[in-house]
N, C-alpha and C positions, 0 to 999 in steps of 0.2 A: 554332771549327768547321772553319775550313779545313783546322791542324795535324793536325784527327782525321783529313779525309779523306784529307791526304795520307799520314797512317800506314797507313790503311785498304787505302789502290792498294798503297802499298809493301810489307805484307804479304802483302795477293792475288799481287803479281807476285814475291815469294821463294817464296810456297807454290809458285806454277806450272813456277817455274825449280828449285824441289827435286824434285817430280812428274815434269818431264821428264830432271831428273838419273838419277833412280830408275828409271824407264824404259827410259834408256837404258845403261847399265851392266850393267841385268840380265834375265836368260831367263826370259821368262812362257812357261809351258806351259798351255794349255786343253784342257777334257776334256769340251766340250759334247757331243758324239755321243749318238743315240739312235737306236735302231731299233725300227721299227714293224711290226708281223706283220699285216696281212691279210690273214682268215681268213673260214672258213664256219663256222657255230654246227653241221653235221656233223662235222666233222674235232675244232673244240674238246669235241662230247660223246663221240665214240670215243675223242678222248686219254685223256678223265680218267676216261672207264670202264675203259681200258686202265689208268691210274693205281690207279682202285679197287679191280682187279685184284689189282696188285700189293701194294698194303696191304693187301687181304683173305690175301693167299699167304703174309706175313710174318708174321700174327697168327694164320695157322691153328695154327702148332703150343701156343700157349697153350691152345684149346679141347680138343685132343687130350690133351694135360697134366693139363689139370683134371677131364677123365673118367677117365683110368688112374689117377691121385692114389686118383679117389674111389672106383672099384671095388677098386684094391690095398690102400685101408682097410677097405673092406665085407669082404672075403675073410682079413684079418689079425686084425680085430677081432669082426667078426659071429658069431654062435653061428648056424649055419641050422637050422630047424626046417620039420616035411611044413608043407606051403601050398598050396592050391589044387590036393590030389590027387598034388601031389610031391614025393618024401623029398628030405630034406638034401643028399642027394650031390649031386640032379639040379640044384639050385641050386647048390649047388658047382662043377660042373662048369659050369653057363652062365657064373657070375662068371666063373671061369676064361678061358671064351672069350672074354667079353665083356674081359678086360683084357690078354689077348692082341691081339687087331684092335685095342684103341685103343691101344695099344704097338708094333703097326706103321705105324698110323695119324700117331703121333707122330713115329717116326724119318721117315716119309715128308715131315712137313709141317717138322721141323728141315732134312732133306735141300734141302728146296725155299725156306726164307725162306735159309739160307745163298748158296743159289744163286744166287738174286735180291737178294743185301742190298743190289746197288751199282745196282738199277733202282727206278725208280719214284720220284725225287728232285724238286726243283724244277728242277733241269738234263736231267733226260732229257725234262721236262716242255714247256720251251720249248723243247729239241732237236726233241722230237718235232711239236711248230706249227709250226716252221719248217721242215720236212724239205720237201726240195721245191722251196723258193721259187728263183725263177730268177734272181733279181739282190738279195740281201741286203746292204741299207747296213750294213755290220758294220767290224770295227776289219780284216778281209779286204779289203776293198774298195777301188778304186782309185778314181782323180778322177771317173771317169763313174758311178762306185757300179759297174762288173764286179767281181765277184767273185775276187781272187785265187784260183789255186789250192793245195789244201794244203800242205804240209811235205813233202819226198818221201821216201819211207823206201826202206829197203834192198833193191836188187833193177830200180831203173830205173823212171822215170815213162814212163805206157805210150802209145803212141801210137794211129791210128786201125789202120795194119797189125796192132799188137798183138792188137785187138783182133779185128780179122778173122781174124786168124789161129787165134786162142782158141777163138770163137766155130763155126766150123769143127769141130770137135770133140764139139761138141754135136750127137750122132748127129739127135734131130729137131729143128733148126733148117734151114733150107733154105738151101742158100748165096745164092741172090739174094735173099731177106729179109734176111739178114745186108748185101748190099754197098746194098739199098736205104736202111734202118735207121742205116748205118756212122755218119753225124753224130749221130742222136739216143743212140744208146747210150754212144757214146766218149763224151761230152758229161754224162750220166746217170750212168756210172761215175764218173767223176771228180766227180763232184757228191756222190754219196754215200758218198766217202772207197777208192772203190777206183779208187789213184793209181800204183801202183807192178804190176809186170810179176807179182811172185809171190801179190799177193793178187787179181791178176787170174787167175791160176793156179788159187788156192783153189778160186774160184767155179765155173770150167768143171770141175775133176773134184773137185767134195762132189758125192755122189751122194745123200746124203743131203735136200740144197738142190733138185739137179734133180728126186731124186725126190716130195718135199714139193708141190712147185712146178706138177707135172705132176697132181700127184692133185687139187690142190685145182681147176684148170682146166678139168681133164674135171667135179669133182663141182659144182664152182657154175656153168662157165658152159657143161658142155654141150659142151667141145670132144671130137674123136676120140683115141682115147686113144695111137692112131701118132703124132698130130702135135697135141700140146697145147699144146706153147710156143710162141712166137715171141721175136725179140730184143730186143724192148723189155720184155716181160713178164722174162726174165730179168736185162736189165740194173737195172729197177728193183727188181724184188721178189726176185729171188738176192741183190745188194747186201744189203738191207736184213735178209734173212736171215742172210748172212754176217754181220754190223754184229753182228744181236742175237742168233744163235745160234739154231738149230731147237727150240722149245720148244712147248708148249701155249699159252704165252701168246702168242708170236710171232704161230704159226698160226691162232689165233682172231682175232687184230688181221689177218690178211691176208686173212680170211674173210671180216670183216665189208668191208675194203676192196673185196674184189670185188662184193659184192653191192653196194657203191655204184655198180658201173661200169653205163656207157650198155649195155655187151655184156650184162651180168646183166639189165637192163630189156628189152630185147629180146627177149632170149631165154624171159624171164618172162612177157609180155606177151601 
């Protein structure tokens, strides 16, 4: 009994001295990281209506498809005969229009899933939860969890003068809302990936973004139509417009955002 136990230690203590052999010779890498979104069950049902959205927009052009298919078979193969008071022709001629408009219908709804093929994924999905968040534990993030910031691309990472400077330019923005705003905004653009001096550029002259931006302002929360921005409203919702392009579906996702806001309840109220 003894012999056994002593083979027994003498085993345990070579396994231990090969474990710490192995150990020490070679690079463990750990990949435990995870990141947690806390969210509002608001923002998670706009995402995936937003989502829904865009699966609906992708699959329109199959409905359109499937009606021209079946009119330009009706019109190829039908014999029409008078029906309900109206000769052949008149039937002829509706198929006709009828596979006309769903033959525009078509090219429009191919036009629009092409457009969109690269949105609506399980990454713009959790992109879009996390939009926002002010300190994300991510593979970004430093010892205290700050947020690194992005990758800087071509054209200079911008500063707060940048910004003031830019901003400036935005005929209704007020210059002392600009220098009062200066931290939140410079802080906000670089949050939401506008990091570099020309896509801070983009932003101040799309007219397209300001003019979007302005209308939906005056139309949901009631502002005067001289002075409908301010610089928070622009740093946040210009970004994001920049981000994803001036579109129908952008615009409705920003529609439904404002009427989430304290200013839409108020002014509701």
């Amino acid at each position: 009994m003894s012999d056994q136990g002593s083979n027994r230690h003498t085993g345990l203590q070579l396994s231990r001295e090969l474990i710490a052999g192995i150990i020490e010779r070679s690079v463990i890498h750990t990949n435990l990281a995870r990141e947690v979104v806390i969210i509002t069950t608001d923002k998670i049902r706009l995402c995936l209506r937003k989502h829904q959205d865009f699966i609906k927009a992708k699959n329109d052009w199959t409905t359109a498809g499937g009606i021209w298919l079946a009119i330009l078979t009706a019109l190829v193969a039908a014999d029409f005969k008078p029906i309900l008071g109206f000769k052949p022709e008149v039937w002829h001629a509706l198929f006709l229009l009828g596979a006309l408009i769903s033959f525009i219908w078509l090219v429009f709804a191919i036009y629009r899933a092409v457009r969109l093929r690269r949105t609506g994924d399980i990454k713009s999905i959790i992109d879009e939860l996390m939009e926002g968040s002010l300190a994300p534990h991510s593979q970004n993030a430093g010892k205290h969890g700050r947020t690194k910031p992005p990758a800087v691309e071509p054209g200079g990472r911008i500063t707060s003068t940048n910004v003031r400077k830019a901003f400036k330019r935005i005929p209704v923005l007020a210059e002392d809302e600009i220098a009062r705003e200066l931290g939140y905004v410079h802080s906000t653009l670089i949050r939401n990936g506008i990091v570099t001096t020309s896509q801070l550029d983009k932003l101040v002259s799309s007219k397209a973004i300001l003019r979007t931006l302005s209308a939906l302002y005056v139309e949901e929360l009631g502002r005067p139509a001289d002075h409908p921005l301010d610089p928070r409203a622009v740093a946040k919702w210009g970004s994001y417009l920049l981000r994803e392009g001036v579109n129908q579906v952008t615009v409705d996702n920003l529609r439904q955002q404002l009427r989430q806001s304290a200013e839409y309840r108020q002014k509701r109220a």
